[in-house]
N, C-alpha and C positions, 0 to 999 in steps of 0.2 A: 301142175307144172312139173312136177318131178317127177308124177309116170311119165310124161311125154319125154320129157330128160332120160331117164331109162332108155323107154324105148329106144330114142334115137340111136345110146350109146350101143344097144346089144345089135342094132343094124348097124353101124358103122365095122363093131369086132365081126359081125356075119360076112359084112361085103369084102372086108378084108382078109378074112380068110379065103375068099372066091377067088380074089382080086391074086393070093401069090401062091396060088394052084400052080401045080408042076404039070398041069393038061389042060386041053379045052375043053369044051363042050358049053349044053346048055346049061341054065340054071333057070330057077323062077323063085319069085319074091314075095313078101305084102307084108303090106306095114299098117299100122293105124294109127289117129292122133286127134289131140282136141287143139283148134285154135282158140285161144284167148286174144281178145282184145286188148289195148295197153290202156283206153279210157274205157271207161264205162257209159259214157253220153257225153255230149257235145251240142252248143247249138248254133246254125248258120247267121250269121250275121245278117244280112239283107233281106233273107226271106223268114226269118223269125222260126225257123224249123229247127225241131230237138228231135236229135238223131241219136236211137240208141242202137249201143252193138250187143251181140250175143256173143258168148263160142260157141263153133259146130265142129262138128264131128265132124274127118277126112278119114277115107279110107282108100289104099292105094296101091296099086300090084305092077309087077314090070317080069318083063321073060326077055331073058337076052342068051348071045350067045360066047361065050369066050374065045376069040381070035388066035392069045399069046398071052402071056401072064400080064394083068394091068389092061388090057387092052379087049374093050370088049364090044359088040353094039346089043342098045337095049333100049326095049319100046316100053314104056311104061303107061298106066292111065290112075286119074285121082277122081273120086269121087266125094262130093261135099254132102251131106246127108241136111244139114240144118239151114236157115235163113240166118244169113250175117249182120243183115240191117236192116230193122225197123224203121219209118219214116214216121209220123203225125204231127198235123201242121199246130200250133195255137196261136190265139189269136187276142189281140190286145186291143178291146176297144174301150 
């Protein structure tokens, strides 16, 4: 959780420096990160299903162009590398 905290923080001071550029132009990005789930399993009430989650891996890139300071457009893509949720039924008889 605290590399992903990092990370964020050194993208945010990165974008920020883009963001109050005395010029425009292009720029290009990528970032990476782990999702963590907040449970660890769960189970559905009515269909008796235990659902567990994983974290995966994102990794994720954007090329934009800067307009005017602050002001930019930008196409970005995410890619999930992992399976987020496990299903398997049990059964109680």
């Amino acid at each position: 959780m605290t590399k992903l905290l990092k990370l964020f923080f050194i993208t945010i001071i990165i974008f920020n420096n883009i963001a109050f550029a005395k010029e425009t132009g292009f720029y290009i990005g990528a970032e990476g990160g782990i999702v963590e789930p907040v449970v660890s399993k769960f189970r559905h009430k009515h269909s008796n299903t235990e659902i567990i989650l994983k974290k995966s891996s994102m990794y994720s890139g954007e090329i934009g162009y800067i307009i005017y300071p602050q002001i930019a457009i930008e196409f970005s893509a995410t890619y999930k590398l992992n399976i987020v949720c496990i299903t398997y039924y049990l059964s109680k008889k």
